[in-house]
N, C-alpha and C positions, 0 to 999 in steps of 0.2 A: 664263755669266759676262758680264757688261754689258763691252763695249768705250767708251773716252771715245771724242767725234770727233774730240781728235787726235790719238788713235793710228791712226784711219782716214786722217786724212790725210796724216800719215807715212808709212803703207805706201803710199799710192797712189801717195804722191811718190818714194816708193824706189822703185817700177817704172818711174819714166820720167816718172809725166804733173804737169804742173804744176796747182795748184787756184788758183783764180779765186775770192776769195769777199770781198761787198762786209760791212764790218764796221759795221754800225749801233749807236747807243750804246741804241738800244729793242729793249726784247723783242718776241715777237714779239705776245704777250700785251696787249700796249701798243700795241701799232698796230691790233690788231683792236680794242682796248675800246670803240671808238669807232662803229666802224663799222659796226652794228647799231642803231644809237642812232634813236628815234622808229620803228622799226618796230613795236611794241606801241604803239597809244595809250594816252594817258596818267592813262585813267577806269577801264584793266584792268589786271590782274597776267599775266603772258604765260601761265600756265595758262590762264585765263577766256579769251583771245583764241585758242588752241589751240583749244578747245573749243566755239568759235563757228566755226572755219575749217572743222572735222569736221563740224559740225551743217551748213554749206552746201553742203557736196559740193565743199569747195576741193580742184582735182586729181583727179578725177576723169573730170572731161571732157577 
């Protein structure tokens, strides 16, 4: 049975401990979106650059 997290953090706070948590109005979804961005150049489809990383021996060494 899925727990919400504020029913976690009702019980922690019924033990005693207080929770700290910064409330942003972005997901977290929405903060990553970005943040990959230009790492596939932009003449491939990120398959086709996978498949050029494999073919080099990327991470192996």
């Amino acid at each position: 049975m899925p727990i919400e997290l504020k029913e976690i953090i009702r019980f922690i706070e019924d033990l005693g401990y207080e929770i700290k948590s910064e409330v942003s109005g972005k997901s977290a979804v929405d903060e990553l979106l970005g943040a990959f961005e230009n790492v596939v150049p932009k003449r491939m489809t990120s398959t086709e650059y996978l498949k050029n990383l494999r073919e080099t021996g990327y991470g192996k060494y």
